[in-house]
BADREN-671049 format. One line per 5 residues: number of its first residue (from 1); for each residue z, x, y of C-alpha. Coordinates in nm, 4 decimals, padded with zeros to 6 digits. Example, Ala and Ser with C-alpha at 12.3 -4.5 7.8 and 13.67 -1.06 7.14 Angstrom:
# BADREN-671049
1) 00.7800/01.2300/-00.4500 | 00.7140/01.3670/-00.1060
This chain:
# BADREN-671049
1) 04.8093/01.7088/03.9709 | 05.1286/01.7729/04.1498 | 05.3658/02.0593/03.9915 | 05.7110/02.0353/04.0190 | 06.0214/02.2395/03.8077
6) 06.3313/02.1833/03.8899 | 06.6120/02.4259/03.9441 | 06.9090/02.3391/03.7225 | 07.2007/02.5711/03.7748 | 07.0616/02.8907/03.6381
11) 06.7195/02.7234/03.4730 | 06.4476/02.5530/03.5809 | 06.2569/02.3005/03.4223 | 05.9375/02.1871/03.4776 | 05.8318/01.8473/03.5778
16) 05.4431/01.7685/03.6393 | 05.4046/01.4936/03.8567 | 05.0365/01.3165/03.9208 | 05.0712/01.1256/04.2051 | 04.8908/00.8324/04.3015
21) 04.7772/00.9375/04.6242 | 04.6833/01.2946/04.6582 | 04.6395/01.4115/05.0202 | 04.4420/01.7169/05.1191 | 04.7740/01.9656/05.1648
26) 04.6138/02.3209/05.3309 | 04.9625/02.4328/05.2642 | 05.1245/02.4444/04.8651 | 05.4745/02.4536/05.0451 | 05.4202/02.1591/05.2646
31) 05.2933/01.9673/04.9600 | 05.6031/02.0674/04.7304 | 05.7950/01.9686/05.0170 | 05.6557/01.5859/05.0372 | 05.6638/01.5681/04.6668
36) 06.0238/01.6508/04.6166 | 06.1157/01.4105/04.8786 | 05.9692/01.1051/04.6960 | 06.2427/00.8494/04.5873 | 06.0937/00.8940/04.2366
41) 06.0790/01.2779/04.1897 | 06.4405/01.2410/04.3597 | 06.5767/01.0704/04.0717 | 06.3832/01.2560/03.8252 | 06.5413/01.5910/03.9804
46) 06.9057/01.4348/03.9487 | 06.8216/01.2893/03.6042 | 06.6907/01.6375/03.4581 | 07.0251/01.7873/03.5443 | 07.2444/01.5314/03.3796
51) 06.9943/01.5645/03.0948 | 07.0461/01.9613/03.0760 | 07.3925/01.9527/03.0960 | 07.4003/01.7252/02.7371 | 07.0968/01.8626/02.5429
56) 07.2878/02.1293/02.3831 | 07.3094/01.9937/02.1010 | 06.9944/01.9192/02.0465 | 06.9261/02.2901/02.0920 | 07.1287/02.3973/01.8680
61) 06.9724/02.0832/01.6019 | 06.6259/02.3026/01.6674 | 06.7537/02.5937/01.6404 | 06.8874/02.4955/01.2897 | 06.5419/02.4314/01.1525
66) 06.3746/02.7112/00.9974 | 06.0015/02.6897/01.1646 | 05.8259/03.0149/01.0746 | 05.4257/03.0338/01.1205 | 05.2844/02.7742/00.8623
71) 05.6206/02.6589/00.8122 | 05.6856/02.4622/01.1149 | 05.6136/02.0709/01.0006 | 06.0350/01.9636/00.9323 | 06.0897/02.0770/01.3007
76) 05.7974/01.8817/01.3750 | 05.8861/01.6095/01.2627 | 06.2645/01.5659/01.4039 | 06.0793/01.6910/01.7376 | 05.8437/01.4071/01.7417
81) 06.1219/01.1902/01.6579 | 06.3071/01.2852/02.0000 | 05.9926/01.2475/02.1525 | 05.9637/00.8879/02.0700 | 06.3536/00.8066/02.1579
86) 06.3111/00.9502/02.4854 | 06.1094/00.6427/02.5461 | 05.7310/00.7862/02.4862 | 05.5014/00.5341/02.2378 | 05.1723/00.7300/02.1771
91) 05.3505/01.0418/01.9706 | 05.1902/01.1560/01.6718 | 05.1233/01.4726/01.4597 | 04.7744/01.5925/01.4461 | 04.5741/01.7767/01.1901
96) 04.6921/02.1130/01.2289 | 05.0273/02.0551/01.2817 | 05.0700/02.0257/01.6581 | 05.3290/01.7575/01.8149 | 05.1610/01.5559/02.0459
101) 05.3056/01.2962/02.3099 | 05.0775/01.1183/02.5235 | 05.2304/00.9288/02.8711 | 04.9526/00.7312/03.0331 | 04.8941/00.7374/03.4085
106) 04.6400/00.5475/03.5799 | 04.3585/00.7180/03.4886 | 04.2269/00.8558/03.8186 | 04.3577/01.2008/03.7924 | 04.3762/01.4958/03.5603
111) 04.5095/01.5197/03.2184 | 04.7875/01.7811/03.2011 | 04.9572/01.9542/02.9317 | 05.3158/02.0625/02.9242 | 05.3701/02.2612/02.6543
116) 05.6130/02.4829/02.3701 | 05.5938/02.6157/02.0739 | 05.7628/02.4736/01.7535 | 05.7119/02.8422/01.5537 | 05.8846/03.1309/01.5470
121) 05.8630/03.4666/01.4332 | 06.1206/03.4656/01.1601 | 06.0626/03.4320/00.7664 | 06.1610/03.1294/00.5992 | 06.4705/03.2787/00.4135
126) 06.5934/03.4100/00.7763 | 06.9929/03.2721/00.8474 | 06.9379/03.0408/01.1783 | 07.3116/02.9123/01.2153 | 07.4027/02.8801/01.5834
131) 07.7217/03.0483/01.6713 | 07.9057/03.0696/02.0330 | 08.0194/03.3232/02.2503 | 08.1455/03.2341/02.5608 | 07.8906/03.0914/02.7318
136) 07.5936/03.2280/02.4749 | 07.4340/03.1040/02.1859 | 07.3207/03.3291/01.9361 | 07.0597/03.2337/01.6182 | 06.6940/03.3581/01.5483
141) 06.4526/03.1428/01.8071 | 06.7278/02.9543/01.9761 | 06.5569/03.0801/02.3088 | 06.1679/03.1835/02.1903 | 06.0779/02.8996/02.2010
146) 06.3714/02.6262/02.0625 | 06.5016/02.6350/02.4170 | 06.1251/02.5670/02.5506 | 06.0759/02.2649/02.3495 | 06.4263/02.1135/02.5069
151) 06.3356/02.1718/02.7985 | 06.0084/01.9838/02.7555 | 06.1568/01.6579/02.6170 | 06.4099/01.6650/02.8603 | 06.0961/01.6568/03.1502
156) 05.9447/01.3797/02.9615 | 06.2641/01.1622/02.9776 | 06.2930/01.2461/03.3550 | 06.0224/01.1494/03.4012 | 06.0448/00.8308/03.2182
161) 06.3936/00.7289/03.3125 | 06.2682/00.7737/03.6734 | 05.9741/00.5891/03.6470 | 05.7661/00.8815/03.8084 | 05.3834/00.7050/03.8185
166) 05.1329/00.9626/03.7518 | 04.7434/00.9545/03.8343 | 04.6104/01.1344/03.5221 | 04.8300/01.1226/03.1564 | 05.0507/01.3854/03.1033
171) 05.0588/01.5460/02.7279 | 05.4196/01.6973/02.5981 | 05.3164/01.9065/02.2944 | 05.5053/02.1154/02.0221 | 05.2321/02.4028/01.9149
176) 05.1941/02.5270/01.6094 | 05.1111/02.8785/01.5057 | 05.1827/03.0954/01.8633 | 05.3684/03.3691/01.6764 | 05.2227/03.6512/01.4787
181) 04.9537/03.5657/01.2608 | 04.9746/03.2031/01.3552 | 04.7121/03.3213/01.5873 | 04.7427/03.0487/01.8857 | 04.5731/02.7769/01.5887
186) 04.7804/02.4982/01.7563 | 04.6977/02.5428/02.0799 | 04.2984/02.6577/01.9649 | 04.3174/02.3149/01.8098 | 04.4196/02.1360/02.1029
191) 04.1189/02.2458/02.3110 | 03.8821/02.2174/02.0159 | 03.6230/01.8816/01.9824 | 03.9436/01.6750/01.8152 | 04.1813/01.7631/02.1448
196) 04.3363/01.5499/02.3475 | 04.1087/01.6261/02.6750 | 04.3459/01.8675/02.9079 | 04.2513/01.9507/03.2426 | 04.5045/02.1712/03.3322
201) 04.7543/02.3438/03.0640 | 05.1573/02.4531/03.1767 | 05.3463/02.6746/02.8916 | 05.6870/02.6972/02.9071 | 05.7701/02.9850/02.7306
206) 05.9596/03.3420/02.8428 | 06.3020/03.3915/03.0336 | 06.2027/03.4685/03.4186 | 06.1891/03.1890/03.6467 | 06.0724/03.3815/03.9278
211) 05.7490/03.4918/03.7007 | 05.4109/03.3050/03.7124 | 05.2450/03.4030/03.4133 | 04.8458/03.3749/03.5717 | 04.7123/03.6632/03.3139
216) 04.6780/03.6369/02.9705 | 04.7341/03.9527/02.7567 | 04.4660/03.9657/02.4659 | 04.5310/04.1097/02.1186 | 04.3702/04.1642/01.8433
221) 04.5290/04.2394/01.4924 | 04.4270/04.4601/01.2095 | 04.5077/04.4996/00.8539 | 04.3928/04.8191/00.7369 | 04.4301/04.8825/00.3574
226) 04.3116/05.1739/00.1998 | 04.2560/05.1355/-00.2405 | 04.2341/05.4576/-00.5059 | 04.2513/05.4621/-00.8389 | 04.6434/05.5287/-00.8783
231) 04.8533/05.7500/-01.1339 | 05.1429/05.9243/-01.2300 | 05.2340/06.0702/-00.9564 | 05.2745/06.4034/-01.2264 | 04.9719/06.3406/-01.4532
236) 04.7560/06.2064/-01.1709 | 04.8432/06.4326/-00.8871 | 04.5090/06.6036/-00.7506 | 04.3681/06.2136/-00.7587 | 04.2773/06.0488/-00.3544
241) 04.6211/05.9279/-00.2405 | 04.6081/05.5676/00.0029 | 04.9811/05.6266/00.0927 | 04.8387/06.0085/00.2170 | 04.5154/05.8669/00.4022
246) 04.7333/05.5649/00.6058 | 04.9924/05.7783/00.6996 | 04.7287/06.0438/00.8192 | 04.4825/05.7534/00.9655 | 04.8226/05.6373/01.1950
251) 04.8849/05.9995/01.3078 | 04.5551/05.9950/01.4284 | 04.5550/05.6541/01.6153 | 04.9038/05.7135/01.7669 | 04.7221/06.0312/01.9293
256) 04.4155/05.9106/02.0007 | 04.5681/05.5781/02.1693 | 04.8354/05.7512/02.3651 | 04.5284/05.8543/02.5396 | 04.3845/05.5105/02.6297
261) 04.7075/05.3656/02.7061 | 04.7833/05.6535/02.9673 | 04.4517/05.6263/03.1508 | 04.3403/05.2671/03.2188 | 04.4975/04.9316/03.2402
266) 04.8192/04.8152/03.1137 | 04.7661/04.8329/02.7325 | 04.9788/04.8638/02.4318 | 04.9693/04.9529/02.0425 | 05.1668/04.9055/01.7514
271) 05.1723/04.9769/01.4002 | 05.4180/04.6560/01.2793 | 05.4170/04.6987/00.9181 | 05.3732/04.9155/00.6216 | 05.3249/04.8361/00.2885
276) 05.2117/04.9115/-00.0700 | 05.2704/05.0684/-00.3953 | 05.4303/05.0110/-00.7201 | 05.7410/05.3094/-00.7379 | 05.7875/05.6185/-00.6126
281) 05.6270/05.7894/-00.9020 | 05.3199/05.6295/-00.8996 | 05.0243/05.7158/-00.7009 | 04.9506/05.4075/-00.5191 | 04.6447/05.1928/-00.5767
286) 04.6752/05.0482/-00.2375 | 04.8645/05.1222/00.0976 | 04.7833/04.8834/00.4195 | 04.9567/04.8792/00.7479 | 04.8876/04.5859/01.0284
291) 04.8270/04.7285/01.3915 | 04.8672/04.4874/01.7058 | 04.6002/04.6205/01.9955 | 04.6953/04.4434/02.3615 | 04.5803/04.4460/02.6774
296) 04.4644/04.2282/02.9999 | 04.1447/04.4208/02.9896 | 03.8694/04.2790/02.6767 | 03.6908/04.6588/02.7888 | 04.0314/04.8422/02.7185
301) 04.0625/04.6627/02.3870 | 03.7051/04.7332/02.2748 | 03.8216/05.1029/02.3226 | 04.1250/05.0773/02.1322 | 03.9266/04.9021/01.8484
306) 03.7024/05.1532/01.8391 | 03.9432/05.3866/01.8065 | 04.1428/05.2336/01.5452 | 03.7904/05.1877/01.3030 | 03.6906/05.5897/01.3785
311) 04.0551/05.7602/01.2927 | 04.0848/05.5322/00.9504 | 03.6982/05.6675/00.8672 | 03.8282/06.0509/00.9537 | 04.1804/06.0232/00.7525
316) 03.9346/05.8952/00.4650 | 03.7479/06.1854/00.4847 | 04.0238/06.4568/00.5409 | 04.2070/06.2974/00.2220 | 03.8872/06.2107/00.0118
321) 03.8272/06.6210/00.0529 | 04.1521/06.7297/-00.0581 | 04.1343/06.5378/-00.3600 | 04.0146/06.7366/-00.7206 | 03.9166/06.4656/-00.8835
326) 03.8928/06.0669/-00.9857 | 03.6920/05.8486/-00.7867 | 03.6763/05.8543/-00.3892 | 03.9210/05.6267/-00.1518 | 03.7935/05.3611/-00.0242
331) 03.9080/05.1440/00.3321 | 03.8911/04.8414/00.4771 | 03.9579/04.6283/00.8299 | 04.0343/04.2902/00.8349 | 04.0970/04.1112/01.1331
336) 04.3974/03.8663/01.1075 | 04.4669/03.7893/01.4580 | 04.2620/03.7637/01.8130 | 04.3873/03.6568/02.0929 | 04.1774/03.6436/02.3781
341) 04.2248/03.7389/02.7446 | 04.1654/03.6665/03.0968 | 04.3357/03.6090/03.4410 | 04.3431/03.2706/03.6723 | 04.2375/03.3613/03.9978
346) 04.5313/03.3543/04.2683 | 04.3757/03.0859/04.4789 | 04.3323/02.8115/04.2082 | 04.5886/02.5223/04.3037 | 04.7953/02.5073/03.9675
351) 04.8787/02.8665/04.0668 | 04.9315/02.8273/04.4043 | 05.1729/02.4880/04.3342 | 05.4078/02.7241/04.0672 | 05.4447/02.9795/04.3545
356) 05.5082/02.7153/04.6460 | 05.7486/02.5980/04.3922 | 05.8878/02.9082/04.3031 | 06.0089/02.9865/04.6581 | 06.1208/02.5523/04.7032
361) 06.3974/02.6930/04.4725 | 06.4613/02.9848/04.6521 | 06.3302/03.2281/04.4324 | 06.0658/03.5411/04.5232 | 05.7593/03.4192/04.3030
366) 05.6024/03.7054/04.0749 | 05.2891/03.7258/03.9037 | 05.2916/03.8086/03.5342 | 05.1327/03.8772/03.1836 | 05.2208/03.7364/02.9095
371) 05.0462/03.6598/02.5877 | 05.1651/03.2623/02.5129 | 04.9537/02.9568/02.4589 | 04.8325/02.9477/02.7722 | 04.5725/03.2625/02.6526
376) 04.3603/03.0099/02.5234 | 04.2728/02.7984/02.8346 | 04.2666/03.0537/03.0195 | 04.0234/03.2548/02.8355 | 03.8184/02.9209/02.8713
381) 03.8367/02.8788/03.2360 | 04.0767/02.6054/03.2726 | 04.3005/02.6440/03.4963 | 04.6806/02.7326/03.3468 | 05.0235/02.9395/03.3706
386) 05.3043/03.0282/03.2162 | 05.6742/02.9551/03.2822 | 05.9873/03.0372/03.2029 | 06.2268/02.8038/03.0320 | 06.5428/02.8321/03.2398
391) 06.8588/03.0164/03.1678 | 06.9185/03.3591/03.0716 | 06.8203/03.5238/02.7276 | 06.7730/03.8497/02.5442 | 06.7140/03.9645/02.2347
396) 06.3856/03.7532/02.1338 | 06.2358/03.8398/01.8058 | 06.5909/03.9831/01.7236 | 06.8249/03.8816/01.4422 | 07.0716/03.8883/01.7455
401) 06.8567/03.6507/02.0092 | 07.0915/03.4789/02.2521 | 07.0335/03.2054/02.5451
């Protein structure tokens, strides 16, 4: 399986090309070399910037969509409608939600999976009207990942207008469910028993084309919610608090986890949300708070879990002894997300190809981490990478997210 994106102005899109023949290249360069000089990859290359220049629009349709975790199936469904005009036959929508688009090769080479994801991290009621400035568009998504998916069609219909032959099939596919508490389900899905067979998995997803995403950041998610008895926050007060307990639980962690993150492998924390309640003169019968663990290291995060589980048992206890009366507060952890992690060794091909490629552009190739789709293979040894999606962005997960 041959790897080729394509530089296209300022952005780069990525074209996987399966060749008939595959030689025994010692050297990624030379090989990117020989593929881009092939009539067909020619054409493709000149095709996928005539096709960039005029997909704005479709952007923008995308964009327009509201596709928030477990909301995502009307964007689905236009996106496997521009699937099927760009000339693919075998599109369809599978159980969970996924777009998948099928183009045969000739069925001596891998099976290879370009991929974005429909979702994004914005509630349903969230405004997603494009608007221009200059040269930017600004909306909720229109780069994470509405710009990935564009750029994914518009490789299939190089690709196909081209007539680029390919060894093993190549599967375009619209995930469900990468964001928050989506939980990677669509792409979990597409390696499960049902999937569609992929050898070798390429996300497009994040805003540096020089960056070859080879290590996948894992996460896991917490809710914690703490329960009491509640009150009148007059009549009651002297009864266990769970507004008291969280807010002294997260003290804790924040200290305790400073520690960790300051002494080991890159690792992060963060308490997202807070919640709970019924006024402000009530004693609450339930608080909770959801806390997002990361790190490249499954170690490191097994510290950081353990962490999280002792300080919510100590704040329980502090608060549970200041109380006078009523019955004890009680806690819980549920886990609501898990993503796993893992790295692709430097030397496997598919990493090796996006770096040769990298510097065919004239770019200086960088590894990353990232936490995409692409955590899934990975964490399941087959080989995979993240790339970016072309063009410049900021602002993702913003109200005020440009490309």
């Amino acid at each position: 399986m041959k790897i080729l994106p394509i530089a296209l102005g300022t952005s780069v899109v990525c074209v996987s090309v399966a060749l008939q023949s595959q030689p025994a290249f010692l050297d990624a360069d030379e090989e990117v070399r020989v593929i881009a000089a092939r009539p067909a990859v020619n054409r493709a290359l000149t095709i996928a910037q005539e096709l960039d220049a005029v997909s704005e629009n479709e952007l923008i349709e995308l964009t327009e969509i509201p596709a928030p975790p477990f909301g995502e199936q009307a964007r689905a469904r236009r996106y496997a409608d521009l699937l099927l005009t760009a000339g693919l036959t075998d599109v369809g929508i599978d159980e969970i939600g996924n777009v998948v688009a099928r183009r045969p090769g000739h069925g001596d080479g891998d099976t290879v999976a370009l991929a974005a994801h429909l979702d994004t991290v914005f509630p349903p009621e969230t405004d997603v009207t494009v608007r221009r400035q200059g040269n930017r568009l600004y909306a909720p998504g229109v780069g994470d990942d509405t710009r990935g998916l564009v750029l994914v069609l518009n490789v299939a219909r190089a690709l196909i207008q081209a007539d680029v032959r390919t060894a093993g099939d190549v599967v375009f596919v619209g995930t469900v469910g990468e964001e928050g508490v989506g939980d990677l389900r669509g792409v979990r899905h597409l390696f499960g028993n049902e999937g569609p067979g992929i050898d070798q998995f390429i996300a497009v997803d994040g805003g540096d084309d020089s960056r070859v995403v080879n290590q996948a950041i894992g996460s896991r998610r917490y809710r914690v919610t703490v329960t009491g008895p509640g009150g009148h926050s007059w009549g009651d007060f002297g009864l266990g608090n769970p507004a008291h307990a969280l807010g002294r639980a997260m003290y804790y962690f924040d200290e305790a986890a400073t520690v960790l993150v300051n002494d080991g492998v890159p690792t992060s924390y963060n308490v997202g949300r807070i919640g709970g309640g019924t006024a402000v003169n009530a004693v609450p019968q339930e608080n909770w708070a959801e806390v997002d663990l990361r790190s490249v290291d499954p170690e490191q995060l097994d510290r950081l879990d353990d962490t999280l589980f002792s300080v919510v048992e100590r704040a329980l206890a502090d608060q549970n002894r200041r109380r006078d009366r009523g019955p004890a507060l009680e806690s819980r952890l549920a886990l609501i997300g898990d993503r796993p992690s893992g790295t692709v060794d430097a030397s496997t091909a598919l990493v090796q190809r996006a770096l040769a490629v990298t510097r065919h552009l004239g770019l200086s190739p960088r590894f990353g981490a990232g936490s995409t789709d692409a955590n899934v293979p990975i964490a399941r040894g087959v080989p995979a990478v993240t790339i970016g999606r072309g063009g410049t962005g900021g602002g993702a997960h913003s109200l005020s997210e440009w490309w």
